[in-house]
Each structure stands twice: as structure tokens, then as C-alpha cells.
matplotlib code that plots the C-alpha trace (Angstrom):
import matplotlib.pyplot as plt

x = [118.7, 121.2, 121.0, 116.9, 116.8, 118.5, 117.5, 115.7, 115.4, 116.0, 119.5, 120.5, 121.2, 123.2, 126.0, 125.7, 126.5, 129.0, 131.2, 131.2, 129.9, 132.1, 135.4, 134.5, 134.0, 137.0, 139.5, 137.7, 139.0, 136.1, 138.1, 141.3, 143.3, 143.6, 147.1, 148.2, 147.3, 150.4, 150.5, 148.6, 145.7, 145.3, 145.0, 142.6, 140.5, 140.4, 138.3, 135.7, 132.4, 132.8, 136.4, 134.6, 131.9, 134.6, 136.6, 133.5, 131.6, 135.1, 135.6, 131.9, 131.7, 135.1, 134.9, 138.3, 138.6, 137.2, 140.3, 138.6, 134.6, 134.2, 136.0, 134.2, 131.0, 131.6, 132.7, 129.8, 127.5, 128.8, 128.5, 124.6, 123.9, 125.7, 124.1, 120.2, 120.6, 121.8, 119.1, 116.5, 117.9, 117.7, 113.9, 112.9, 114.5, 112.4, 109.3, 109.6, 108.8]
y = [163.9, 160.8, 161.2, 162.1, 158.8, 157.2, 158.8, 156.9, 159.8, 163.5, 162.9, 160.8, 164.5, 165.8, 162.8, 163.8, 167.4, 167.0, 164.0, 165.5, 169.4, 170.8, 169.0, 170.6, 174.1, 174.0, 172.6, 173.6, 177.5, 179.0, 180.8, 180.7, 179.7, 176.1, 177.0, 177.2, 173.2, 170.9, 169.6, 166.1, 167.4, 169.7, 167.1, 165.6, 169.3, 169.6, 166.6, 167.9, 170.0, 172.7, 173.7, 174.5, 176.5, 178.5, 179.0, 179.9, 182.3, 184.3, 185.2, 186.4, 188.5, 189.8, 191.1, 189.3, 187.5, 183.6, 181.3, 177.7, 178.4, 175.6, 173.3, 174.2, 174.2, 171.3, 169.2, 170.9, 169.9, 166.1, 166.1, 167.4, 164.1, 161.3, 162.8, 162.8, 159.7, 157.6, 159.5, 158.0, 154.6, 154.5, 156.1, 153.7, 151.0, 152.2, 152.6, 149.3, 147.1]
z = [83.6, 84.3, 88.0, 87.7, 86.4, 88.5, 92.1, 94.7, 97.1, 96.9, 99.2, 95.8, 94.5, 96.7, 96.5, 92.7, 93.5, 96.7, 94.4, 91.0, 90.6, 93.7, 92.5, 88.6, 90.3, 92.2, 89.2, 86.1, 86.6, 87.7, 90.5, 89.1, 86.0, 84.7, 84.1, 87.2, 87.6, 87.3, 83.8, 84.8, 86.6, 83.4, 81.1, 82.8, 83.5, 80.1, 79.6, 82.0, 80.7, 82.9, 81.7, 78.1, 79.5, 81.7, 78.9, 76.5, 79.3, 80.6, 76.9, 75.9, 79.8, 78.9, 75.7, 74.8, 71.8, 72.1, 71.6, 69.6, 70.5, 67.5, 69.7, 73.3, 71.8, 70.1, 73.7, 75.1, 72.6, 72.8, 76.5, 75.9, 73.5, 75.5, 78.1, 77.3, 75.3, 78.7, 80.4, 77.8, 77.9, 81.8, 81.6, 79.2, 81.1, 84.3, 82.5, 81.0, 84.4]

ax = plt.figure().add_subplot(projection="3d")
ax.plot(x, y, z, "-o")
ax.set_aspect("equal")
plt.show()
């Protein structure tokens, strides 16, 4: 919603997803363990949305035991509402011209 706010043209989107989604995929353990990172990469992985939904999703697919859902669901959930609430403050900027 942030970056549909914010685009100019539809290239805007692919910046978006070529500078933020591709580095989350490749560190946030969706093809391999967040453990494996060096400790100061891994703090900073675990501050990142996609970590939590890894972490959340490997655990329901796999049957295993959810280790803190309270605690991915909740970083999820806060991502959600700073999310759409900078989205509406940028649409209501642009709408107010």
C-alpha cells in the first residue's frame, strides 16, 4: 500500500521488489536456516517481517510444534498497522491537492 501510494509509474514497483523483497527472501530463511547467519546479520533478520512469517508458516506445513506464535503474530500484526496507517497518510496527502 506504501509503495501504491507512492508510485509514479509501474517500473516504481519493481525497485520496491528488486531492493527490499529479494534481499528478505534470500536472508529471512526461506531457503535455509537463519541460524546459519553470523550473529550480526541475525539480529538484524530478526527485525524483518518475513523472518516471522517463515518461522510461523514452516511450523503450521510441518506439523512441529510453533516455538512464540504470540510473538510472530504479534510483529506481524505491528508491521500490518504501521503499515496501512503510512499508506493512509500518504493517500490522504495525495488526494488532498
Amino acid at each position: 500500500m506504501i509503495m501504491s501510494s507512492l508510485a509514479t509509474t509501474y517500473d516504481f514497483f519493481s525497485y520496491y521488489f528488486v531492493l527490499v523483497v529479494t534481499p528478505m527472501f534470500i536472508l529471512c530463511g526461506v531457503f535455509y536456516p537463519v541460524e546459519t547467519l553470523p550473529e550480526a546479520v541475525r539480529g538484524a533478520v530478526y527485525l524483518l517481517p518475513l523472518t516471522h512469517a517463515v518461522h510461523l508458516t514452516r511450523g503450521l506445513v510441518a506439523g512441529a510444534e510453533l516455538a512464540q506464535p504470540v510473538l510472530h503474530l504479534a510483529v506481524l500484526a505491528g508491521y500490518a498497522l504501521v503499515g496501512y496507517v503510512i499508506a493512509a497518510i500518504l493517500v490522504r496527502r495525495k488526494l488532498m491537492v
